[in-house]
N, C-alpha and C positions, 0 to 999 in steps of 0.2 A: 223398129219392132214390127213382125208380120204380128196385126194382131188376130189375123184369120185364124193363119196356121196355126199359133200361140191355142186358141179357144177351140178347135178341133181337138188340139193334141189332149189338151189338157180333159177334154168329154170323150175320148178313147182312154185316155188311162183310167178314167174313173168308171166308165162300165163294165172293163176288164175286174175288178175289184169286187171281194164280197165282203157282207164285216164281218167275217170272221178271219179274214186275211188280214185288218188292219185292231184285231181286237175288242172289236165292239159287238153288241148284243144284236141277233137278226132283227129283232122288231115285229111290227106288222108287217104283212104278206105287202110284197114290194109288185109294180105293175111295171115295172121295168128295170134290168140286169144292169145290176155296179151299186155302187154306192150315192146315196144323197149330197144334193152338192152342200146343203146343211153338212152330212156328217164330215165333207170335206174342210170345209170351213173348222169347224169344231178341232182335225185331225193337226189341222195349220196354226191354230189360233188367231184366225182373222172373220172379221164378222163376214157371214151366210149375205150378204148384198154385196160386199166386197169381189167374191167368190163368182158371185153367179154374174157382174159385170164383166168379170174375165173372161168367163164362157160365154159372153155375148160378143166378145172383140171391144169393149167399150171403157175395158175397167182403165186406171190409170198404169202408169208404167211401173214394172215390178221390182222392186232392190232385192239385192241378191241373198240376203236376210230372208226375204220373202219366197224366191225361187227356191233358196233350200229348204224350206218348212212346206216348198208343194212337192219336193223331188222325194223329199220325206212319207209325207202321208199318201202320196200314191204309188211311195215304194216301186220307185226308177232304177234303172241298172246303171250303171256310169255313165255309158254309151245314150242312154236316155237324158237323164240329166243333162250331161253335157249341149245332147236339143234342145231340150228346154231353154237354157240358157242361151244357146243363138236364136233362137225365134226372139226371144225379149230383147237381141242387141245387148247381148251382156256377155263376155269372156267365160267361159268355164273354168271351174278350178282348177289348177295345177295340183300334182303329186309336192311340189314343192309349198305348197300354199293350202294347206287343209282348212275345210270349212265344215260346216254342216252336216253336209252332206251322212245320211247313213245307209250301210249299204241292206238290200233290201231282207238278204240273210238273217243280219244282226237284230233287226225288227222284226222276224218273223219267228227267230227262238224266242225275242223278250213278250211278243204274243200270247205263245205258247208256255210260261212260266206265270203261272197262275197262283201259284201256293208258296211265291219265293220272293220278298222283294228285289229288284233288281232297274238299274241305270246304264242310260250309254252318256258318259262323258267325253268329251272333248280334252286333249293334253294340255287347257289351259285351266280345267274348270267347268266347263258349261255344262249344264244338263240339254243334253241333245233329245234325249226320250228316254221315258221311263213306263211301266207297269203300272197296273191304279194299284195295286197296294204298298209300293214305292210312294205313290202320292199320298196315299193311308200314311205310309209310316211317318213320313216328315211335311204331313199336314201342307198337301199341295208340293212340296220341296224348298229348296233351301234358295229360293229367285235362280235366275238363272247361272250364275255362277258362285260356284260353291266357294272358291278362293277369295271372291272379292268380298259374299255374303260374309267369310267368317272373320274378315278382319275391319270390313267396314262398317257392318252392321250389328248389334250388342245381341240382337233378339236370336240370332243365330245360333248363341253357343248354348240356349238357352235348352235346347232338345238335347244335351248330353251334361254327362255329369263334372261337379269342377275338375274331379280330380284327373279325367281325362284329357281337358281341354287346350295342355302344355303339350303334350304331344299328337293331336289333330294341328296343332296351331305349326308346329314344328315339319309335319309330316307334308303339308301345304304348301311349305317354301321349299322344302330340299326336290319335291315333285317339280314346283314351278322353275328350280333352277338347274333341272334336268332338263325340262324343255327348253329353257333358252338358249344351252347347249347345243342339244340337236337341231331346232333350227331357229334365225332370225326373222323375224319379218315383226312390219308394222303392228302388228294384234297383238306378239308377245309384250315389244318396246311399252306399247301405250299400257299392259294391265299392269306391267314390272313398274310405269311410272306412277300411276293414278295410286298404287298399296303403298310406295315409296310416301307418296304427298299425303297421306290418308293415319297412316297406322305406325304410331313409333314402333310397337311390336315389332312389325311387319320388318322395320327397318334394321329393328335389330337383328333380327331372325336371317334374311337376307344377308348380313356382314358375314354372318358365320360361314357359310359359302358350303352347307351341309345340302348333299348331293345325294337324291334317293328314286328311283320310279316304283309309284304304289305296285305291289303283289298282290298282299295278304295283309288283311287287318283286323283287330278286334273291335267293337263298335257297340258302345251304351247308350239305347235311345230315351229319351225321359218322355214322355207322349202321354199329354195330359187326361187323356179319354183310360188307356189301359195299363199306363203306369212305365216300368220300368224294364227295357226289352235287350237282353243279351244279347249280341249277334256276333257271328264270324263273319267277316265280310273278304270273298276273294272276286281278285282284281284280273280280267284277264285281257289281254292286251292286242290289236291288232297289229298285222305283219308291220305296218307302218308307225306303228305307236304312238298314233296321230290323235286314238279313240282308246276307252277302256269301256267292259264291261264288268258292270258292278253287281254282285250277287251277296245277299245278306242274306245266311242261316240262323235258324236258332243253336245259340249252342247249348252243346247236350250240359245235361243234369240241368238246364234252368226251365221256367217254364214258358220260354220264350215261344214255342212253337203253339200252345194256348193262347197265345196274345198274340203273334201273326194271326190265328185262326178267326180270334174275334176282329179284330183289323182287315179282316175283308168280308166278313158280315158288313159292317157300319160302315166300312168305304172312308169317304172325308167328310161326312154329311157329323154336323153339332151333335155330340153324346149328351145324353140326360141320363142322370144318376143311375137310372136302372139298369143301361147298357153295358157296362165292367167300369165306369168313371164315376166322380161325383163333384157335385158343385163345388165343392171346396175345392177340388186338387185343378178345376177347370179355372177356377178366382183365381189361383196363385198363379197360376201356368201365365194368364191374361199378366197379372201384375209384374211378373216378369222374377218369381220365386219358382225356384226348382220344387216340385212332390217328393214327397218323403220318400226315399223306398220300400215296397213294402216287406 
């Protein structure tokens, strides 16, 4: 690993950068051009000493986990990325082997969608990035993969309503066995085993061999702060179908677009009663009981 070059490169991409190109609020008056290596850290989700080691040549060596969440947040071109990844001694991704990686486009409209929630997935699942009001709607989100969240973990299906939850559950695997169609590799094998060993659901669901890639979808969020949120959710797809981006509207006649609006007042931060939620509908949410609707 050059870790000279590696800590140059990585303190040129980040004075190139404003936070308004990656999203974030200007702040106080800055004494110097680019972004904070704080706000970089933040952008990556790895701690600000982690970060600022690397721009010193000193940090430890980076997994490729970690090199996509920096090609990420300082919104790299392929060609860039692809650097990045041989200064670290690390193989860049193939077209045949999709990773992380997003391209600096698709981050720079989900920027720019302010009043919309909106996600870029990955074709197995993952939340690759998302909008804060995306993180408003599903309280941070759903961990990082949405396929594994919903059939490994109970507290998942908990933000939508029952009568929904047969066909998200259905919709999950005819998606997952679209992708393992178009391509094989190690990442699909391991998620296709781990739901397999995990979820009788899951396995039954999988037998049927129901065969579907997301578009268009309707989406009931139960969100204990504002209640009950209608949405239209369309799906739109890169040339490689490797990625999707996810857009939730309100749909018309509900008052869904009132309740996105209070959802980006209050962000993710605990509602107290007088914000549009109330203790009680916050107890049940905890307790792991749907709110009534209203």
């Amino acid at each position: 690993m050059d870790r000279t070059e590696f800590a140059h490169f990585l303190r040129a991409c980040r004075a190139r950068l404003t936070p308004a190109d990656v999203g974030l609020a200007p702040g106080a008056r800055r004494r110097t051009p680019g972004l904070r290596r704080e706000e970089v850290a933040q952008l990556t989700g790895m701690s600000a000493d982690y970060y600022i080691r690397l721009e010193q040549g000193r940090g430890p060596h980076p997994s490729t986990q970690l090199l996509a969440a920096l090609a990420r947040a300082l919104r790299l071109s392929s060609d860039e990325r692809d650097h990045l990844y041989h200064l670290a001694d690390q193989p860049p991704p193939t077209p045949s082997h999709p990773t992380g990686h997003v391209k600096p486009a698709l981050l720079k409209l989900l920027d720019r969608l302010t009043d919309t929630p909106a996600q870029v997935l990955s074709d197995l699942g993952e939340i690759l990035a998302q909008n804060p009001l995306a993180a408003a709607l599903f309280r941070g989100g759903l961990g990082r993969n949405i396929i594994w969240d919903w059939f490994a973990d109970p507290t998942a299906r908990l933000l939508f309503p029952a009568e929904e939850r047969a066909h998200h559950a259905r919709a999950h695997v005819a998606h997952l066995r679209a992708t393992t169609g178009r391509r094989r590799s190690p990442e699909v094998t391991d998620l296709v085993n781990r739901l397999l060993a995990v979820s009788a659901e899951f396995r039954t669901l999988w037998e049927a061999h129901e065969v579907a890639v997301r578009r268009a979808d309707t989406k009931t969020v139960l969100h204990p702060a504002v209640g009950r949120i209608e949405l239209d959710c369309e799906e739109l797809l890169t040339p490689e179908h490797d990625q999707t981006l996810l857009l939730y509207s309100p749909r018309p006649g509900t008052d869904a677009a009132e309740k996105l609006d209070l959802l980006r007042v209050v962000g993710t931060q605990d509602m107290d009663p007088g914000l549009g939620g109330s203790q009680e509908t916050l107890s049940l949410f905890s307790a792991g009981v749907e709110p009534r609707p209203e």
